[in-house]
N, CA, C and O atoms as a CHARMM CRD file, in Angstrom:
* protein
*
  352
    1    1 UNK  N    101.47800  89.41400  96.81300 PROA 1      0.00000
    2    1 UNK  CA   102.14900  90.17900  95.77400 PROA 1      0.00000
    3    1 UNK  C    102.93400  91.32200  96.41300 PROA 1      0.00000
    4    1 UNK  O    102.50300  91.70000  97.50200 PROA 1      0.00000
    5    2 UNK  N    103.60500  91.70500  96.10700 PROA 2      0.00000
    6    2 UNK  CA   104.88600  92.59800  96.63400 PROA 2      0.00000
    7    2 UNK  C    104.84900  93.75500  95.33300 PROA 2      0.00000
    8    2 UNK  O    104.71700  93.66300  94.11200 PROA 2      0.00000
    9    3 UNK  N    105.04000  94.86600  96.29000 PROA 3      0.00000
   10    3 UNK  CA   104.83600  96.13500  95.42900 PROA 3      0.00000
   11    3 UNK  C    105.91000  96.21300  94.52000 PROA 3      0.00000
   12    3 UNK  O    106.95600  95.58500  94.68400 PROA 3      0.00000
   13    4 UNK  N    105.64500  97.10800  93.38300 PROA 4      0.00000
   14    4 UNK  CA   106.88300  97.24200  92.61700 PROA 4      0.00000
   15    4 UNK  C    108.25900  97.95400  92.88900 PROA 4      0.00000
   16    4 UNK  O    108.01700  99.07100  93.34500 PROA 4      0.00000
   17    5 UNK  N    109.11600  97.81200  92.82000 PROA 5      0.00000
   18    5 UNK  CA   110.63400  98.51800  93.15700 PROA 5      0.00000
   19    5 UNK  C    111.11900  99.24000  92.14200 PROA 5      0.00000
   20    5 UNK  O    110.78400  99.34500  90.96200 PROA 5      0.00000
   21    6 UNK  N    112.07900  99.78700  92.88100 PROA 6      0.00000
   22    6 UNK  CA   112.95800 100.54200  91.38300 PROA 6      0.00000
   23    6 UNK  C    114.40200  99.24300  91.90800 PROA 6      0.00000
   24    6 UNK  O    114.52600  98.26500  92.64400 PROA 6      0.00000
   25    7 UNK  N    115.02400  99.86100  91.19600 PROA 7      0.00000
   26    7 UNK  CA   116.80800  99.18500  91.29800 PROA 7      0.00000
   27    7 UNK  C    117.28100  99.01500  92.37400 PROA 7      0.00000
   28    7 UNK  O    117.84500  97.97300  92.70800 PROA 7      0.00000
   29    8 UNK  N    117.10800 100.14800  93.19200 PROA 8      0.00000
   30    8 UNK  CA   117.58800  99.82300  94.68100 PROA 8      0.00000
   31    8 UNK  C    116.09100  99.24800  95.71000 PROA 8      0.00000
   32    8 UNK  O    115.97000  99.30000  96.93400 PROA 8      0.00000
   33    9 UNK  N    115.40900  98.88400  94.99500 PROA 9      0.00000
   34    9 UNK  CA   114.45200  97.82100  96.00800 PROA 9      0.00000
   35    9 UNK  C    113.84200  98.98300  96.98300 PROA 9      0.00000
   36    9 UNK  O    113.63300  98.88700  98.19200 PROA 9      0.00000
   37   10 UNK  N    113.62600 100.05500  96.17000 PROA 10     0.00000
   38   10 UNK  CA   112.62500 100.94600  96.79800 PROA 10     0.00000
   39   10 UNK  C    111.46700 100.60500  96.61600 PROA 10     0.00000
   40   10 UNK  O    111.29100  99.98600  95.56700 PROA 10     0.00000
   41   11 UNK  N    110.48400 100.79200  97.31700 PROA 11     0.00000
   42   11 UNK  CA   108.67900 100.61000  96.68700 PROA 11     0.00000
   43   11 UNK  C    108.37200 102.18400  96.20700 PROA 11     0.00000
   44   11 UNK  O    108.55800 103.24800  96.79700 PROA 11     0.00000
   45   12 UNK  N    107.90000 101.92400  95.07400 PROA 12     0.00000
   46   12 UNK  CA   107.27000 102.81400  93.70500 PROA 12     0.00000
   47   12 UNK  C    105.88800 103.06700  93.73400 PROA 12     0.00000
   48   12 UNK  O    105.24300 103.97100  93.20300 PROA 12     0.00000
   49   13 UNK  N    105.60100 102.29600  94.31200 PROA 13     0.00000
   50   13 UNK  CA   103.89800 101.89000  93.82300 PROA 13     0.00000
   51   13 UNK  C    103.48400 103.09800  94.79900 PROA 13     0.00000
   52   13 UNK  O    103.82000 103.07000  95.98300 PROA 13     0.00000
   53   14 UNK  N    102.56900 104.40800  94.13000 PROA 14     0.00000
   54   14 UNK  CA   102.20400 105.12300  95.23300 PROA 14     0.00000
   55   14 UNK  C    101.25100 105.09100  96.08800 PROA 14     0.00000
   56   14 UNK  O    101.07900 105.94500  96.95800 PROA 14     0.00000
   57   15 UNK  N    100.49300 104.01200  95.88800 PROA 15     0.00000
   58   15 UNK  CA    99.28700 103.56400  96.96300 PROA 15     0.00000
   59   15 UNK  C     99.84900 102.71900  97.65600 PROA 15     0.00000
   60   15 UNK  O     99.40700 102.72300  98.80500 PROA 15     0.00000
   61   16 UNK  N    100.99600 101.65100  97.39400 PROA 16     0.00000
   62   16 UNK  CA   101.46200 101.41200  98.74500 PROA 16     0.00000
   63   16 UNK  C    102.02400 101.87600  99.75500 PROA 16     0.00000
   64   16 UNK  O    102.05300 101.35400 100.86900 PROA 16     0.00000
   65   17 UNK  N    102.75100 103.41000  99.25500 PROA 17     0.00000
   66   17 UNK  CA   103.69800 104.35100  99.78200 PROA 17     0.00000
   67   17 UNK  C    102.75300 104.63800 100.64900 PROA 17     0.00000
   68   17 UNK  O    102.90200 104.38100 101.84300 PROA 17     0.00000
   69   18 UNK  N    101.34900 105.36500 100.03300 PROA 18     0.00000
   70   18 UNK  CA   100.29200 106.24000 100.88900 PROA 18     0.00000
   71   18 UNK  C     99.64700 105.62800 101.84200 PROA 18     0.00000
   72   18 UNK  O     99.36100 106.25600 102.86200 PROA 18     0.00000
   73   19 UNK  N     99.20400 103.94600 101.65600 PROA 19     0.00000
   74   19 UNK  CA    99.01800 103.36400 102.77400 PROA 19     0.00000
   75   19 UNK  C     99.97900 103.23900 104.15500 PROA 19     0.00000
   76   19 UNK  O     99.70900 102.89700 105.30700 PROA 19     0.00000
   77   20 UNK  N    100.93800 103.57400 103.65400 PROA 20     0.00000
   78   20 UNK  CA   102.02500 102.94400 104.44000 PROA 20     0.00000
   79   20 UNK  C    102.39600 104.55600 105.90200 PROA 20     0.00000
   80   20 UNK  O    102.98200 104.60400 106.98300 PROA 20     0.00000
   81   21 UNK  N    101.73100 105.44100 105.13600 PROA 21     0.00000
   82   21 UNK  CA   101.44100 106.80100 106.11400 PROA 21     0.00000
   83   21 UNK  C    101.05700 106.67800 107.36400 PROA 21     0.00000
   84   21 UNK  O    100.36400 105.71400 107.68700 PROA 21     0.00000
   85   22 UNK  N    101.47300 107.71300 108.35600 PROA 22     0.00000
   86   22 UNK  CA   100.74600 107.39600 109.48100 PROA 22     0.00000
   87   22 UNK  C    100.02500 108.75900 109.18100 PROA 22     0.00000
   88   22 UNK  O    100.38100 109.28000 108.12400 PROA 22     0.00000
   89   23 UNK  N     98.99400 109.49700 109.97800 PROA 23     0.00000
   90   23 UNK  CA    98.14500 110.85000 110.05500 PROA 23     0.00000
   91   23 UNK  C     99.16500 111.62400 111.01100 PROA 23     0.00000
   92   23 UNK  O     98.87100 112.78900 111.27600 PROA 23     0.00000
   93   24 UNK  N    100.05000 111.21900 111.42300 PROA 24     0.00000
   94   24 UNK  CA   101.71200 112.72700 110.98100 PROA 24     0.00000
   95   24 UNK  C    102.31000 112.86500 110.12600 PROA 24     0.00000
   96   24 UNK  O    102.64900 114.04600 110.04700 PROA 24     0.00000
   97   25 UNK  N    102.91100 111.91200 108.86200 PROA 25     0.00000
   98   25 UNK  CA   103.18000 111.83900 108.16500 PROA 25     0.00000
   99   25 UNK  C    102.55900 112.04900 106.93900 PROA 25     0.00000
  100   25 UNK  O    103.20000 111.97800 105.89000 PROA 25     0.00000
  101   26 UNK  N    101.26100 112.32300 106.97500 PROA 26     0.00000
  102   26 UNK  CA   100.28300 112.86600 105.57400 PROA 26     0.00000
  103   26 UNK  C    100.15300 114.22000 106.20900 PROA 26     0.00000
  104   26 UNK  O    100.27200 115.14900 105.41000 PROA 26     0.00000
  105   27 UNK  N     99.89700 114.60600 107.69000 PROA 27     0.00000
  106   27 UNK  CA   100.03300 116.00300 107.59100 PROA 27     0.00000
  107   27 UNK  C    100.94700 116.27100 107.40400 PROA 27     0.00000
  108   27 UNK  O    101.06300 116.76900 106.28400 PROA 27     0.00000
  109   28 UNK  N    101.81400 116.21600 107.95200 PROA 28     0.00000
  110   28 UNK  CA   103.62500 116.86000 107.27800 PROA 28     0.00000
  111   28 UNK  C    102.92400 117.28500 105.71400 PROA 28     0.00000
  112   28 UNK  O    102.49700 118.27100 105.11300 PROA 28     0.00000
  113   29 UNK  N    103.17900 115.49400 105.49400 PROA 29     0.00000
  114   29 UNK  CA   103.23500 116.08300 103.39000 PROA 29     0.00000
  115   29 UNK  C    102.49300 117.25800 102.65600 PROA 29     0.00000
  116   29 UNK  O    102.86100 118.00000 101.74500 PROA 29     0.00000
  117   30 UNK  N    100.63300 117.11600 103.78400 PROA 30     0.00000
  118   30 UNK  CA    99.94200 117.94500 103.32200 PROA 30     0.00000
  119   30 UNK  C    100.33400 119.30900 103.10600 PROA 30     0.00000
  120   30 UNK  O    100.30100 119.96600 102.06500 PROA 30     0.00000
  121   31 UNK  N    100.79900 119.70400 104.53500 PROA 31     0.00000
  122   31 UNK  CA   101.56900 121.60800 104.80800 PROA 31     0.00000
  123   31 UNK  C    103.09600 121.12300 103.27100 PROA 31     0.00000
  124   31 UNK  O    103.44900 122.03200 102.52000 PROA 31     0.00000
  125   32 UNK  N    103.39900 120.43300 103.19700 PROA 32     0.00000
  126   32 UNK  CA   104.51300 120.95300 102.55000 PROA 32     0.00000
  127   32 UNK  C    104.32900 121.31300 100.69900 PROA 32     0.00000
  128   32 UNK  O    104.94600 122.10300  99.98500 PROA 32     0.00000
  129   33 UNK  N    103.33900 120.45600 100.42400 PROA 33     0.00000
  130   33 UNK  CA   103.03900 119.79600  99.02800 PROA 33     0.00000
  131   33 UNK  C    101.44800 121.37900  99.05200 PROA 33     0.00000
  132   33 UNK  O    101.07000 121.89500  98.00100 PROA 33     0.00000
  133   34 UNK  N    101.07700 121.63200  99.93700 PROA 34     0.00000
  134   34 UNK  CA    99.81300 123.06300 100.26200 PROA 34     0.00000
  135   34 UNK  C    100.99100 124.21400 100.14900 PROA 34     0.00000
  136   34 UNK  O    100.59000 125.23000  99.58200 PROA 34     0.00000
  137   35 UNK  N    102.21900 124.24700 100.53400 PROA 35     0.00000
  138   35 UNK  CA   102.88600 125.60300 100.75700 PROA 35     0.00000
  139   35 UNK  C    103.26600 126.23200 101.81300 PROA 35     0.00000
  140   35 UNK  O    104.06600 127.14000 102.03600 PROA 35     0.00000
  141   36 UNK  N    102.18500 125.26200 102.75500 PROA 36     0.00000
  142   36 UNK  CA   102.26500 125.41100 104.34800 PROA 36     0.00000
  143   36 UNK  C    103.45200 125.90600 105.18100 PROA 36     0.00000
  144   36 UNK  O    104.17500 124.92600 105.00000 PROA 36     0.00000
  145   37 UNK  N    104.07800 126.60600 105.85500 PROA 37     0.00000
  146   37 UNK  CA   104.78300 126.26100 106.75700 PROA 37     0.00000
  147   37 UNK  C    104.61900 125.47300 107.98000 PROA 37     0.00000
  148   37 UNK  O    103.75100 125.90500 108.73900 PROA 37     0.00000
  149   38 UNK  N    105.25900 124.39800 108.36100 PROA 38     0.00000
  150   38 UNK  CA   105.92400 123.18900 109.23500 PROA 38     0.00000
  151   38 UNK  C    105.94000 123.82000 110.48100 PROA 38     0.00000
  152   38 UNK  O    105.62200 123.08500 111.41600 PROA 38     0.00000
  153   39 UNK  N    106.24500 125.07400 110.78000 PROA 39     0.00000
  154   39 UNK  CA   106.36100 124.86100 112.36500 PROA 39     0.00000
  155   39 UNK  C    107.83000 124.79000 112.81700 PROA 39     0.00000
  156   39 UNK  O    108.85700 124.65200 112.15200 PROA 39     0.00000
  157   40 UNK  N    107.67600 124.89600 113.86000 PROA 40     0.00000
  158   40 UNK  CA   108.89100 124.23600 114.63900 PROA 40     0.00000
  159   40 UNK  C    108.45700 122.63900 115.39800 PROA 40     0.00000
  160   40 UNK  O    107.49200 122.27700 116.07100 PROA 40     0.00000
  161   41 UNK  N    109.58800 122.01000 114.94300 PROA 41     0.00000
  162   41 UNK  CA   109.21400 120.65500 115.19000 PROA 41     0.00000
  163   41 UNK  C    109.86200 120.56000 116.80300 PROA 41     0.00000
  164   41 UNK  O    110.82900 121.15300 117.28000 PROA 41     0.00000
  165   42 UNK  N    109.18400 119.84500 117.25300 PROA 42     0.00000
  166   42 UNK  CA   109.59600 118.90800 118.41400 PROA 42     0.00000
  167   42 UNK  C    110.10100 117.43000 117.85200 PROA 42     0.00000
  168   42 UNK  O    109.82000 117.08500 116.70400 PROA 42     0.00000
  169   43 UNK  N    110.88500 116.56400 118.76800 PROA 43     0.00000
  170   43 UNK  CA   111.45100 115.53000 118.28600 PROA 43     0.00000
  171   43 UNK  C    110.47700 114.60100 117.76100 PROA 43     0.00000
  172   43 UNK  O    110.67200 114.46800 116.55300 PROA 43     0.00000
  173   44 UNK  N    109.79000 114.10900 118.05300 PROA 44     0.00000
  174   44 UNK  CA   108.56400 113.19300 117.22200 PROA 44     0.00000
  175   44 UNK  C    108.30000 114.23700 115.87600 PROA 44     0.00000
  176   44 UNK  O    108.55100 113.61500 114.84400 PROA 44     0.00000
  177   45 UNK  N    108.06000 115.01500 115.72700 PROA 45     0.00000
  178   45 UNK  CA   107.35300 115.93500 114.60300 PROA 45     0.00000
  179   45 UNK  C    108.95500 115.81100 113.84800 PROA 45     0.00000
  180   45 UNK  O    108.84600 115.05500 112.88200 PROA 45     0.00000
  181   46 UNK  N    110.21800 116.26100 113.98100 PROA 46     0.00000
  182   46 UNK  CA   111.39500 115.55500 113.34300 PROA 46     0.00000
  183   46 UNK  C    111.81500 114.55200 112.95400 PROA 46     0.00000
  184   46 UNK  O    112.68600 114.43500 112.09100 PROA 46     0.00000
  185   47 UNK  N    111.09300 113.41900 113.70500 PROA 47     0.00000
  186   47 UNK  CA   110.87500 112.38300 113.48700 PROA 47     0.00000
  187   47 UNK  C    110.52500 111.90000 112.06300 PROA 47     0.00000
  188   47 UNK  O    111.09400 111.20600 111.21900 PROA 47     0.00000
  189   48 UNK  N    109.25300 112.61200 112.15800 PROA 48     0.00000
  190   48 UNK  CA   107.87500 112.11900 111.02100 PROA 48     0.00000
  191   48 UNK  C    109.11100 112.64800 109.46700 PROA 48     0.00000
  192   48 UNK  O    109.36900 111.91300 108.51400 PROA 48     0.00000
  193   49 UNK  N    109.69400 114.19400 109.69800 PROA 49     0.00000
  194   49 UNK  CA   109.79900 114.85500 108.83900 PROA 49     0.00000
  195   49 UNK  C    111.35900 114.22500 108.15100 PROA 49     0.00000
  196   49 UNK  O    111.68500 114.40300 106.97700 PROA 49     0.00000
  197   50 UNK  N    112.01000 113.63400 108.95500 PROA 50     0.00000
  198   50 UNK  CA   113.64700 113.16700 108.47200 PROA 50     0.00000
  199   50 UNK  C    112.95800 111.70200 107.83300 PROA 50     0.00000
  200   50 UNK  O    113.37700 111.39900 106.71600 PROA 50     0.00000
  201   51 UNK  N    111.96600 110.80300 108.44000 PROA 51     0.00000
  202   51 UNK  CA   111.43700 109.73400 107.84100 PROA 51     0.00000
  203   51 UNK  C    111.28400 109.59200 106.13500 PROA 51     0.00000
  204   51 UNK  O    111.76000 108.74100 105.38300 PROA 51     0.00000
  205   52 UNK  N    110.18900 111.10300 105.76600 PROA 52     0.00000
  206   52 UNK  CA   110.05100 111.38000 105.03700 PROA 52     0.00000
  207   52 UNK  C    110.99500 112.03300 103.97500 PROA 52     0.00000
  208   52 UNK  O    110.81500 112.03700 102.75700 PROA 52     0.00000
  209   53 UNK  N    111.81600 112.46800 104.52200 PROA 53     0.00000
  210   53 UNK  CA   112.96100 112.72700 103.81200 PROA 53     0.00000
  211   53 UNK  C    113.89600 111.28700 103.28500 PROA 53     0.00000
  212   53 UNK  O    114.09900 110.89000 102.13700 PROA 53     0.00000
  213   54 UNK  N    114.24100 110.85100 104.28600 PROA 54     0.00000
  214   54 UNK  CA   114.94600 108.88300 103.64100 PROA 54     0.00000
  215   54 UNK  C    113.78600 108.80900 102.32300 PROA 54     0.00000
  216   54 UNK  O    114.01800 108.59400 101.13400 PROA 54     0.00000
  217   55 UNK  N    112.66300 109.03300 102.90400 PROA 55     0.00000
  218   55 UNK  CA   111.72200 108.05100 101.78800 PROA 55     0.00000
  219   55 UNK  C    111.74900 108.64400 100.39800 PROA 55     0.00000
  220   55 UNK  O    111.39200 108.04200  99.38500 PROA 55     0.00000
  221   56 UNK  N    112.27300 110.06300 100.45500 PROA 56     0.00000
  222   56 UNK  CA   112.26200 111.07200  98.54500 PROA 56     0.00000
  223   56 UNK  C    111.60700 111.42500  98.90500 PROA 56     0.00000
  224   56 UNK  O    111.94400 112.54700  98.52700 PROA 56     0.00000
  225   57 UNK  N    110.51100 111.65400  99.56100 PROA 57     0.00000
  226   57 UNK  CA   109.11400 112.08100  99.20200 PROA 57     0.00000
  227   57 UNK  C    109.50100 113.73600  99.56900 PROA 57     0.00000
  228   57 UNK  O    109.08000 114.62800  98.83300 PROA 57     0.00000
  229   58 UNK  N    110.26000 114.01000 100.66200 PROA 58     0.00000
  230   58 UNK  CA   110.13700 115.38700 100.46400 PROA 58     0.00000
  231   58 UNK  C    111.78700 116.24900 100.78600 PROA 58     0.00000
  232   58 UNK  O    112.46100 115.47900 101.47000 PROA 58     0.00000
  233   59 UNK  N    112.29300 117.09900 100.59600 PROA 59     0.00000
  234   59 UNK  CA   113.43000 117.31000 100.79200 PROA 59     0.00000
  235   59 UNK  C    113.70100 118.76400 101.50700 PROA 59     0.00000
  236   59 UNK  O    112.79300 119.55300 101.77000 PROA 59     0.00000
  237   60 UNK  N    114.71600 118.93400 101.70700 PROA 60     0.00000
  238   60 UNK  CA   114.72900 120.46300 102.58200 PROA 60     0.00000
  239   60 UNK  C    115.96300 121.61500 101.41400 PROA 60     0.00000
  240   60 UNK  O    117.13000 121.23700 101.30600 PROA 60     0.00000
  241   61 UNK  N    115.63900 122.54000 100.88600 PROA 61     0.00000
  242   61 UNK  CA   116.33100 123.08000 100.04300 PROA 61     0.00000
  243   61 UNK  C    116.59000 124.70500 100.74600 PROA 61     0.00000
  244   61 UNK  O    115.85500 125.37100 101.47500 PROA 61     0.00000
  245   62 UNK  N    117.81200 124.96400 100.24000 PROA 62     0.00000
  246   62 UNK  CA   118.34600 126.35800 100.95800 PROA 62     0.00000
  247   62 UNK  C    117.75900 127.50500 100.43400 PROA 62     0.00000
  248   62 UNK  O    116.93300 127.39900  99.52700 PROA 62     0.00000
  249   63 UNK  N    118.22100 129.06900 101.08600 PROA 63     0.00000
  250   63 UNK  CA   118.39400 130.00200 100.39800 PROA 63     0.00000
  251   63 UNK  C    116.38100 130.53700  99.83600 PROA 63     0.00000
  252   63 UNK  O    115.99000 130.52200  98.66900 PROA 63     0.00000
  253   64 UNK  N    115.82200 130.79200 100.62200 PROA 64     0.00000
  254   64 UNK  CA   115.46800 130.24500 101.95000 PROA 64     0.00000
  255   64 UNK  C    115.47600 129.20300 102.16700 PROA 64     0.00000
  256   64 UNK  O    115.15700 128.42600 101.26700 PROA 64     0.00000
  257   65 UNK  N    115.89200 128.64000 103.63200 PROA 65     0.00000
  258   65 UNK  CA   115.61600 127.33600 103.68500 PROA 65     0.00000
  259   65 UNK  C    114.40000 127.07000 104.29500 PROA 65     0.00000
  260   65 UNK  O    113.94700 127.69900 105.25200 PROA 65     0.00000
  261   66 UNK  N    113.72400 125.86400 103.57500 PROA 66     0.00000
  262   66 UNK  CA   112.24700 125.33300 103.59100 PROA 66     0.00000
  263   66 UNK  C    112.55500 124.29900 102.80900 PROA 66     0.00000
  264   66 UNK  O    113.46400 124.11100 102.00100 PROA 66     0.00000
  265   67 UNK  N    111.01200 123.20300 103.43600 PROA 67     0.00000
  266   67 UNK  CA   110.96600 121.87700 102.91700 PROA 67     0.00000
  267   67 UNK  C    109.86200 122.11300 101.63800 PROA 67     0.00000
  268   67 UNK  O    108.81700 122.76400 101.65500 PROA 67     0.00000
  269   68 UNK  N    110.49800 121.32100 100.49400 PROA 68     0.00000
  270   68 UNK  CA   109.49500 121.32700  99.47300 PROA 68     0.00000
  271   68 UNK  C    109.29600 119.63900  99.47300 PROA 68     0.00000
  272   68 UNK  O    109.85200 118.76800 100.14300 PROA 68     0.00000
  273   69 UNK  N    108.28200 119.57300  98.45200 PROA 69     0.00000
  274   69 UNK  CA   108.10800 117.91200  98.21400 PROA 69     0.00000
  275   69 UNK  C    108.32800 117.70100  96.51800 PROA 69     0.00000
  276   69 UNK  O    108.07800 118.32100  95.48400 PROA 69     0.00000
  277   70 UNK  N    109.08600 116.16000  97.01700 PROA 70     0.00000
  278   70 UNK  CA   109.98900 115.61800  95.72600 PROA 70     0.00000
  279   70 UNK  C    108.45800 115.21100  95.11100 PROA 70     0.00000
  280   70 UNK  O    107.39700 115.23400  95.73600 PROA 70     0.00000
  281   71 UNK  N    108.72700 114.73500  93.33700 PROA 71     0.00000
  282   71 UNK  CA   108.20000 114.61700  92.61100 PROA 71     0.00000
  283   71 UNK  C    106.85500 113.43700  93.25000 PROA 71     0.00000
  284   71 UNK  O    105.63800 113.61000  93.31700 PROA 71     0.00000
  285   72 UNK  N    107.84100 112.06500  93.70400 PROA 72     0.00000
  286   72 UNK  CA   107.06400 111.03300  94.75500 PROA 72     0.00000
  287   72 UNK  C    105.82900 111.40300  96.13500 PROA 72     0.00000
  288   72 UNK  O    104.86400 110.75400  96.53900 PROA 72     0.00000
  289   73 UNK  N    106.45000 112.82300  96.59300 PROA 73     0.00000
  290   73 UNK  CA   106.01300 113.01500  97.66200 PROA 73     0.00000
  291   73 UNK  C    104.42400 113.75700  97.12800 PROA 73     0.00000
  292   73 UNK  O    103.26600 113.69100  97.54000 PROA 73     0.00000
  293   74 UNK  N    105.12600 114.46600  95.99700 PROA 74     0.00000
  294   74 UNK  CA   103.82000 115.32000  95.10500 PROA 74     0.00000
  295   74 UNK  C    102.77800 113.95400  94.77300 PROA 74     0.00000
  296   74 UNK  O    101.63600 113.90700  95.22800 PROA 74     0.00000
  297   75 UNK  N    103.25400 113.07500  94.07600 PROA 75     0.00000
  298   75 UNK  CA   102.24000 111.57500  93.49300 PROA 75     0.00000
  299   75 UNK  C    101.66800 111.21600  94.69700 PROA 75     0.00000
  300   75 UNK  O    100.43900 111.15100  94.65600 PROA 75     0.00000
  301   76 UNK  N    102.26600 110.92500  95.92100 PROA 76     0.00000
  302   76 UNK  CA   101.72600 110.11100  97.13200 PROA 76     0.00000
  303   76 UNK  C    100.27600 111.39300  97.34100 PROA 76     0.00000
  304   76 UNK  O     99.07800 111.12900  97.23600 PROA 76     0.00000
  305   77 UNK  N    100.89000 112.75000  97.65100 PROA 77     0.00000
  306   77 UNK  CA    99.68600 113.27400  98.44400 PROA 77     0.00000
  307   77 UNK  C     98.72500 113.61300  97.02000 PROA 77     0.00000
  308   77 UNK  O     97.59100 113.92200  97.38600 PROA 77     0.00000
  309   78 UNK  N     98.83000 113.63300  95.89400 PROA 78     0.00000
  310   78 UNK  CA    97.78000 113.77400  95.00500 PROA 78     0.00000
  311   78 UNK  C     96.86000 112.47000  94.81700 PROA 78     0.00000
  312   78 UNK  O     95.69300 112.53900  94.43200 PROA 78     0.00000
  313   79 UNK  N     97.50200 111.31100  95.12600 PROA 79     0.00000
  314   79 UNK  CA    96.94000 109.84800  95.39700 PROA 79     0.00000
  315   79 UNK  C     96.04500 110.06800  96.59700 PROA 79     0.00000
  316   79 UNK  O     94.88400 109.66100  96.62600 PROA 79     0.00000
  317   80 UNK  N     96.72400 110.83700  97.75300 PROA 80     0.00000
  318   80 UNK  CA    95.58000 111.06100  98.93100 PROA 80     0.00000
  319   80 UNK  C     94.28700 111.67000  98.77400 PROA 80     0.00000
  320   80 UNK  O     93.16200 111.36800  99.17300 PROA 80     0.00000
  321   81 UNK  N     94.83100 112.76300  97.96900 PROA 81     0.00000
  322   81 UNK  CA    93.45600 114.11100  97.83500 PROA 81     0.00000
  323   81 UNK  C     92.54500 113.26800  97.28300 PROA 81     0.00000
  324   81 UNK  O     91.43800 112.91700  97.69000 PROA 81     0.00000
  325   82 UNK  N     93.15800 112.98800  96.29800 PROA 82     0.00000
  326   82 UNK  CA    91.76500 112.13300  95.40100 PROA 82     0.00000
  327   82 UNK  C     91.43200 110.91800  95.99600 PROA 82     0.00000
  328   82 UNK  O     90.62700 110.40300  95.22000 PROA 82     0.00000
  329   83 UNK  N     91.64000 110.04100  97.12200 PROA 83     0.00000
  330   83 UNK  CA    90.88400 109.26600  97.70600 PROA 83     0.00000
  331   83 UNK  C     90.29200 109.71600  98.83600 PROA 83     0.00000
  332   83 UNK  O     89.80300 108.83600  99.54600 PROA 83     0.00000
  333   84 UNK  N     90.18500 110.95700  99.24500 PROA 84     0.00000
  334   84 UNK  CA    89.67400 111.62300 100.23000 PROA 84     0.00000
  335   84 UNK  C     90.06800 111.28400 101.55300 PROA 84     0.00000
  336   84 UNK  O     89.25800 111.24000 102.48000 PROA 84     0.00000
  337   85 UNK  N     91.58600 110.98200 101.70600 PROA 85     0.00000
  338   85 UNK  CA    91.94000 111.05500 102.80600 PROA 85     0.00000
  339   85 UNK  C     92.84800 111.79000 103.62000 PROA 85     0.00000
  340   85 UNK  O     94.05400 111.83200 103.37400 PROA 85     0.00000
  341   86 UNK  N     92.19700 112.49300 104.78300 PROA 86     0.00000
  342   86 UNK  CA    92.67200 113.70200 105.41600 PROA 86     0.00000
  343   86 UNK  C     93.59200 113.06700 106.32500 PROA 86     0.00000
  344   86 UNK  O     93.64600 111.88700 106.67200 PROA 86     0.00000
  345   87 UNK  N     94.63200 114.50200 106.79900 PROA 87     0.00000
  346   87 UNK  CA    95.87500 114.01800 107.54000 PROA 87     0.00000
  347   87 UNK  C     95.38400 113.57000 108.64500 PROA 87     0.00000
  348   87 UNK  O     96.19100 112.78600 109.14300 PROA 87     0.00000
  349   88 UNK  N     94.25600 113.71000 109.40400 PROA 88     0.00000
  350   88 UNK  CA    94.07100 113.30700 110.99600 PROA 88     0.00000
  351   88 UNK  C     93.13600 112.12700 111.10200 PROA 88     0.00000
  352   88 UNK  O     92.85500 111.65800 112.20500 PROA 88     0.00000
């Protein structure tokens, strides 16, 4: 069975999204979707964070600029908390 899509053949389904995490990519979400500040990234850690950006899940907004998390990125890591799985 194949997860559900939207129109452009995105996957929706947020437990497939959250499986689909690596433990850089749920910490990222965690600090961003917590309030956290990110750090300064090194190229792998930019990596994780532009990934996540293609995917919606989280976006970078100006004035200050900082990454918040899109509505998806909020569903994926509230799907995490409540299955008790930590970023590492």
């Amino acid at each position: 069975m194949t997860p559900p899509t939207n129109t452009e053949g995105a996957v929706t389904d947020v437990a497939a999204i959250a499986r689909g995490l690596s433990p850089a990519h749920r910490n990222f979400l965690a600090r961003v979707c917590e309030g956290r500040k990110p750090g300064i990234a090194d190229r792998a850690d930019d990596r994780v964070r532009q990934s996540l950006r293609r995917a919606g899940l989280v976006q970078v907004v100006q004035n200050p600029r900082r990454w918040v998390a899109k509505p998806a990125g909020e569903a994926v890591y509230n799907h995490l908390t409540e299955q008790g799985v930590t970023a590492s």
